[in-house]
N, C-alpha and C positions, 0 to 999 in steps of 0.2 A: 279362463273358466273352461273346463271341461265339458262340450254338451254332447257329445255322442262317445260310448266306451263302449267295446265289442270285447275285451279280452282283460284281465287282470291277474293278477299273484295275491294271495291273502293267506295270512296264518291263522288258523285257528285253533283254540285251546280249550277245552274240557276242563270243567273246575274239581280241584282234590276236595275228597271228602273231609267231615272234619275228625278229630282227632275224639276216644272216647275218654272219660275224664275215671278220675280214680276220690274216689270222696267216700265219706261215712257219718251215717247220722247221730249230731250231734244232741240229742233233744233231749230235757227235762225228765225225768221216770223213764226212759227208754235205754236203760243200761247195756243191752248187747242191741244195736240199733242195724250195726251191721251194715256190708256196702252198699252207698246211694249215688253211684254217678253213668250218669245217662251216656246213651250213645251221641257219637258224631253227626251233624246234617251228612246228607248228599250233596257233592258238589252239582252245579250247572251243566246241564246240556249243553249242546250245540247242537242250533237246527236251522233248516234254510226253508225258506216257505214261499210260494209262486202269489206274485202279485200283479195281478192287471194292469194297474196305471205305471208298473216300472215300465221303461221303454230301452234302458241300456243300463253299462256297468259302472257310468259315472259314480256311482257313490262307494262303490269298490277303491277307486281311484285316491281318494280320497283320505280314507282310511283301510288300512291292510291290515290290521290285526283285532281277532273277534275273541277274545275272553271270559267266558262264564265263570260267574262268581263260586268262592270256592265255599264248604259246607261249614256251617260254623261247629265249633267244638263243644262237648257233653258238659253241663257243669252237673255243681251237685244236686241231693233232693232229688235223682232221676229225670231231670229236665234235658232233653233232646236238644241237638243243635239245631239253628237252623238250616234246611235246605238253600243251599245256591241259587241264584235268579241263572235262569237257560239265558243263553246272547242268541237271539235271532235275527239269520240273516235272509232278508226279503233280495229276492231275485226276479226278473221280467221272465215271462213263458219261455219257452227254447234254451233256456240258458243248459248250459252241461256242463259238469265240475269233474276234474281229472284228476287222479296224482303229481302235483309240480316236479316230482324227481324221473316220475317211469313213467308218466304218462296214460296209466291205468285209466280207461273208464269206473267214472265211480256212482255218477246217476245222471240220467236227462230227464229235462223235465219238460214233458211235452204238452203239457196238458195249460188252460188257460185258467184251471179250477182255484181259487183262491183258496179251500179246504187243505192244499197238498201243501203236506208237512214232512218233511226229512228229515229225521233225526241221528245227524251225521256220526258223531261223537256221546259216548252217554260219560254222565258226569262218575268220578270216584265213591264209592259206598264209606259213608262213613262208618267209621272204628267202633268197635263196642266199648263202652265201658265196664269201670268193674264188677257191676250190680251181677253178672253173665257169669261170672266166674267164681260164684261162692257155690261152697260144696261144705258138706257134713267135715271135713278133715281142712277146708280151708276157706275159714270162715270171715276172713278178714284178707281179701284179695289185694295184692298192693300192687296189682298190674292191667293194665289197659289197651287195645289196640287204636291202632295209628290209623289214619282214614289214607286212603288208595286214593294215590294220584291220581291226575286227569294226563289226557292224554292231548299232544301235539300235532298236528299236521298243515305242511304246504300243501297248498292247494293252485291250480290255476284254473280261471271259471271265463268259460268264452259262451257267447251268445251268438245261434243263430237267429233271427228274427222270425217267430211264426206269423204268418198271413199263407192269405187263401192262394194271390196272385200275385205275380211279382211282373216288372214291367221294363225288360233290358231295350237296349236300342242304344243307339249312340248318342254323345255329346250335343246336347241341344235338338233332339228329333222333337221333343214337344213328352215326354214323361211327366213333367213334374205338372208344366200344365193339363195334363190328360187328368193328374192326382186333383189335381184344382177346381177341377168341372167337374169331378163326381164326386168328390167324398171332402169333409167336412177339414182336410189339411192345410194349409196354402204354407205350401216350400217357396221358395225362394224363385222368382221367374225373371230371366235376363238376357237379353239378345246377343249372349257369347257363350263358349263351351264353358261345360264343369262347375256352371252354378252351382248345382248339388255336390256335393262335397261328404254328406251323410246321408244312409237311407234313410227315407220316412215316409211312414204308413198315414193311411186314410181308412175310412169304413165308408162304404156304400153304402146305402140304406137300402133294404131289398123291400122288406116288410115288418112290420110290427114287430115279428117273432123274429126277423135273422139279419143279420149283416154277412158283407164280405171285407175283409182285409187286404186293402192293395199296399201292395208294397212296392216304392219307388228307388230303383240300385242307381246309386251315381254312376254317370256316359260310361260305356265300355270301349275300351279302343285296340286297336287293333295288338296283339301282344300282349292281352289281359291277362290270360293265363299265365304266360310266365314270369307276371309281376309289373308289366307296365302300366304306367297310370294309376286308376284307383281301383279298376272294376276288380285285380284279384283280391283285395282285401275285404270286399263287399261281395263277391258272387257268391259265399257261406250262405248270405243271407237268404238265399232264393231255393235254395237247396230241399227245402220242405213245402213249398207252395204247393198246391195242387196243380195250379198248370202255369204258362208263363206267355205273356205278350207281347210279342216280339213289334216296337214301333219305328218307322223308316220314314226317314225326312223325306219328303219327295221334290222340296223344292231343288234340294241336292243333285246334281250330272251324275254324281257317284252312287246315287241310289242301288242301282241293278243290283249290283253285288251285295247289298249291305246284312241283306240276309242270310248268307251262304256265310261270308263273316262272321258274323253274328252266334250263327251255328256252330262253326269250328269255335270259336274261343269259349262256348258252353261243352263242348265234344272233349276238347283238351283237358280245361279243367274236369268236368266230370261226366261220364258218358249218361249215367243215370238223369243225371240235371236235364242234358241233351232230348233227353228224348223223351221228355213230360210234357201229356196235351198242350198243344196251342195255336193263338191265332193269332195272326198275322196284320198289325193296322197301317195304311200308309194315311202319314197325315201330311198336311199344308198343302190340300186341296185347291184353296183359296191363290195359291200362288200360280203366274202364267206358266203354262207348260208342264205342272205337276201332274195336272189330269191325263196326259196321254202318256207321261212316266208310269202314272196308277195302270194303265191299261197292260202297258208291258210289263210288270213288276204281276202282273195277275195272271198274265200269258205263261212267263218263265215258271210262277209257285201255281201250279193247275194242283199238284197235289198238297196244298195247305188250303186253307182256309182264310181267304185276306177281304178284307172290308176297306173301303175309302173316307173318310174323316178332314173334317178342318174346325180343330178346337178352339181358333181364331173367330172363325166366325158361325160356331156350333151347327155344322155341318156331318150328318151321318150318326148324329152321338147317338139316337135313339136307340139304330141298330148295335154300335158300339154295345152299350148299356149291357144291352138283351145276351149279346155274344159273350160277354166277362158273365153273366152271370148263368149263360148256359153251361160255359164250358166249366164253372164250379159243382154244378147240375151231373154231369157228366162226368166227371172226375168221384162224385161222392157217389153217384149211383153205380161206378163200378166197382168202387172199397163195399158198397153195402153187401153186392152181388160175391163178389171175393169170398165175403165172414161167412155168409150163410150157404155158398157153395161149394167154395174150396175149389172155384175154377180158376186157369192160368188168366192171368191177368192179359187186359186187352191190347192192343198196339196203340200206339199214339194214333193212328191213322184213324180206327175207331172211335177212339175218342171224341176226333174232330167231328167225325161223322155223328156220331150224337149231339152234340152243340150246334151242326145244318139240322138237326130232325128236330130238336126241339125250337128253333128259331124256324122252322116252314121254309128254307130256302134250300137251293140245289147244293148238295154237295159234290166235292171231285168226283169224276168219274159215270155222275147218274147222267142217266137220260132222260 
């Protein structure tokens, strides 16, 4: 069984309209009664529509060809075919469809509104009948048009995952557990690398009126970008977050570095990705010798923003909490400032520093 699908091939086809019919009425006292045949239906649509509860391309998978029904044909008595049923195809938020041959951009759907409707393909116009074509000099039409095919197209439909936050770090740092303490997910938790295997998101609960979306990428390891492991076919998914959090095992001797790491293989694959607010959590506090790692690991990032954490034994989560949801705080109020100003957009370094101003604590560099 198929449970997570990021990328698919589907064919889809536009239904022909129907054909217009050629008829004359036959009735009692009605001696020149003259042509009575109705037009062709329209064939079917083709349309793709954003659905919330989809979460991947599994059902793409599954079935690859989308069909809208074709128009039915004019009979007599002036009676219309019927119109074609549209084949609609329901897609999760993020998803973006291309041209299978060139690759053309052809729509992304960014949005999480259940309303948005693409109407990819429009079905064939059915044929007139003969009823259309009677004239003073030709009164007895003995010709019809034909309904207009539908039209064919490959397509390939990949999905990035939308959420607000995404949360890299390496194999077994404590992500999925981090997903497990705050939001309503529970992934798979194992005391060896690469349990995650598929991203998968959670919702925060913030308040009444809002969520956030975290989003959990299977361990990145070193060599991601250029296809090692699993993190390049998963780091798309992180690509539209508002900002990202970066988690480092601290019970690890190889901790120091793991950040600078972490960095480069965000830098390689995409510099934009790289350089989207963020904060920095060391967790597995709880373990001997992590907390004086925590100390140097804060010494080294003076200019990040890093918090200490042990989700083992819910340690530090409070400020954790506050910091994911400032730094989404922070991320949206500089998009808001953007629309309505039209100023250059801020530095990552900024950013952070809004996420210490709205958390009341010191950020780099203050006195």
């Amino acid at each position: 069984m198929i449970k997570f699908a990021d990328e698919a091939i589907i064919e889809v086809c536009s239904g022909k309209g129907g054909n217009g019919c050629i008829a004359f009425r036959r009735e009692k006292y009605v001696p020149h009664g003259g042509p009575a045949g109705g037009d062709g239906g329209r064939g079917g649509d083709v349309i793709f529509v954003v659905k919330r509860n989809l979460r991947t391309l599994a059902h793409l998978r599954y079935k690859q060809k989308f069909k809208a029904r074709n128009g039915g044909d004019g009979e007599g008595r002036n009676r219309f075919g019927k119109d074609g049923e549209d084949v609609i195809i329901p897609l999760p938020p993020g998803s973006i469809i291309r041209d299978a041959e060139t690759g053309t951009l052809i729509r992304e759907f960014t949005t999480e509104s259940e309303d948005e409707r693409f109407v990819f393909l429009e079905g064939g116009k059915g044929g007139w009948g003969n009823v259309h074509f009677k004239t003073s000099t030709n009164q007895a039409p003995q010709y019809a048009h034909e309904g207009k095919p539908g039209e064919s197209r490959m397509l390939s439909v990949e999905l990035n995952i939308m959420a607000d936050v995404g949360l890299v770090g390496f194999p077994n740092a404590g992500k999925s557990s981090l997903l497990d303490f705050f939001t309503n997910a529970r992934p798979k938790i194992a005391p060896y690398p690469f349990t995650t295997k598929i991203p998968n998101l959670g919702v925060l609960h913030v308040d009444s009126e809002r969520d956030i979306i975290i989003a959990d990428i299977p361990g990145i390891i070193e060599g991601a970008s250029d296809g090692a492991g699993l993190g390049f076919k998963f780091l798309k998914h992180i690509s539209r977050t508002a900002g990202l959090v970066f988690i480092i095992d601290c019970s690890d001797d190889e901790c120091f570095g793991a950040f600078e790491k972490l960095k480069l293989e965000l830098e390689s694959y995409s510099k934009e990705l790289a350089s989207k607010p963020r904060i920095v959590l060391c967790n597995k506090l709880d373990v001997e010798g992590a907390g004086e790692r925590f100390k140097e690991i804060k010494k080294q990032l003076k200019d990040e923003t890093v918090f200490g954490m042990s989700v083992f034994e819910r340690t530090g989560m409070n400020d954790v909490r506050k910091a994911i949801i400032a730094l989404v705080d922070a991320v949206e109020l500089q998009d808001d400032r953007q629309k309505t100003a039209a100023k250059p957009q801020k530095s990552a370094f900024m950013a952070e520093r809004s996420v210490c101003d709205a958390m009341e604590v010191q950020y780099p560099g203050q006195e």
